[in-house]
Structure formats: C-alpha cells, structure tokens
N, C-alpha and C positions, 0 to 999 in steps of 0.2 A: 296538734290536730291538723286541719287543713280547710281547703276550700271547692267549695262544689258548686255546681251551680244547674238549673232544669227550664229549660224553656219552651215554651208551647206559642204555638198561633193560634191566636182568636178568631182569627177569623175563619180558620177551620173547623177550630175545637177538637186538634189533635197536637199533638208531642211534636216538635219542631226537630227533625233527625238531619245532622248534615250539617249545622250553624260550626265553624269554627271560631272558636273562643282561641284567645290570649290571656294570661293572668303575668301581671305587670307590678313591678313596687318602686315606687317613688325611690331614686336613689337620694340621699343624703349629702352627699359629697357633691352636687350642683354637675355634673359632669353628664355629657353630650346632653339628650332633651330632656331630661331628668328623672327617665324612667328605662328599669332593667328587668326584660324578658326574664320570667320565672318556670312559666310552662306552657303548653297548648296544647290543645286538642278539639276533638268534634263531639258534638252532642250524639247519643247515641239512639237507638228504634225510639227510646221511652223520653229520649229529648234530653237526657243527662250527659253530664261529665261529673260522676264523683270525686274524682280528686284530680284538682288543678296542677297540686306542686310534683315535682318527681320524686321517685322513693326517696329517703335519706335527704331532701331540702327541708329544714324546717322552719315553717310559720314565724314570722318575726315581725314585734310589737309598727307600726306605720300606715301610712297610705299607699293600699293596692287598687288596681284598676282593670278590670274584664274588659275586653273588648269583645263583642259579637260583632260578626261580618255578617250583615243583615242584605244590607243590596246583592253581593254575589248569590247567596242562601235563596234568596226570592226571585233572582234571575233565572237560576238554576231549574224555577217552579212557571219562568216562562209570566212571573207576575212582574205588574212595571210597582216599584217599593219610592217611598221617599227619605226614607234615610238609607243611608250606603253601608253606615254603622252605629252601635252603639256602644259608647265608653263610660264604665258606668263606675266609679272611685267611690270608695267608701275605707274607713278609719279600722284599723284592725287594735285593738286595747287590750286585748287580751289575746294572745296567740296559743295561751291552751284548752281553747275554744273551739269547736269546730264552726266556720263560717260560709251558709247557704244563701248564694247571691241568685235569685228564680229573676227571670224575665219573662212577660208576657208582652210576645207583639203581633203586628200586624202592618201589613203596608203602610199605612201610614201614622203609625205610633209604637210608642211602647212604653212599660211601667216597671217601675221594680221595684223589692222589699228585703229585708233582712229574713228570712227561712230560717227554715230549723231542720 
C-alpha cells in the first residue's frame, strides 16, 4: 500500500496548499544520520499528498518519518510561525496497509493522528 498524508490550518479553517512534505525510513544499517529520503512532494489545493512513496518503492515493515516544512509554508503567507518544522515518526507493522499521517496546524502548534 502506501502513505498519504492531508494537512489543514486551523487557524484558517482551510486545506493547507503548498507545505512540502518528506517521507523518510529509519535506515537499519546505522549509516550517515540514520535516516533515508524515500519521497517528496507538496500538498496540493485540498492540502493532500496521496501517495508519499514513488511508483514501484514498496512500503517496508519500520520507522518512517514525515517532515512538513511549516516555518517556509507560513513565511510564504507573510505569517511569523514558531516552529520551522514538523517531524512527525511513527511505527509502520504492517506494510500491506495503507498509512494516513493528517496534520492539523497553526502558528504556533500542531497535532497529529493515525488516518484512514
């Protein structure tokens, strides 16, 4: 399956378009900082990124980690933000699962949940 992800500002109360996401997996082998670039991309009008990984990568049992570039994203809206970014790791156990990582933020916060 894969992983998606849909992020909204609260403090809007609209779809966050623009955020650029990373999706990141804990490498095994201990080698450089311990984590290797899987895919990227930006949220789109509706604030999504459907699918994280590139065609043909597939989903593999570990710890993956989203990064959203929040400060650039709010800069961009001309807002002063307090966090720069958000790195958000969670446990993949089953990789024939599809996994929906949603962020809801705001200048100065943000939350997140397991999706469906």
């Amino acid at each position: 399956m894969g992983i998606s992800t849909h992020v909204l500002d609260v403090s809007r109360g609209r779809p966050a378009a623009g955020v650029r996401v990373v999706l990141e997996r804990r490498s095994s082998d201990g080698g450089g900082d311990g984590w290797r670039r899987l895919g990227e991309g930006a949220t789109d009008d509706d604030g999504r990124v459907a699918a994280l990984l590139p065609g043909g990568v597939a989903l593999e049992a570990g710890v993956h980690r989203i990064t959203f570039a929040l400060g650039e994203w709010f800069a961009a809206r001309g807002v002063d933000a307090f966090y720069p970014e958000a790195a958000i790791a969670f446990h993949v156990r089953h990789p024939g699962e599809h996994h929906h990582v949603p962020l809801l933020l705001s200048p100065f916060g943000y939350s997140t949940y397991r999706g469906s």
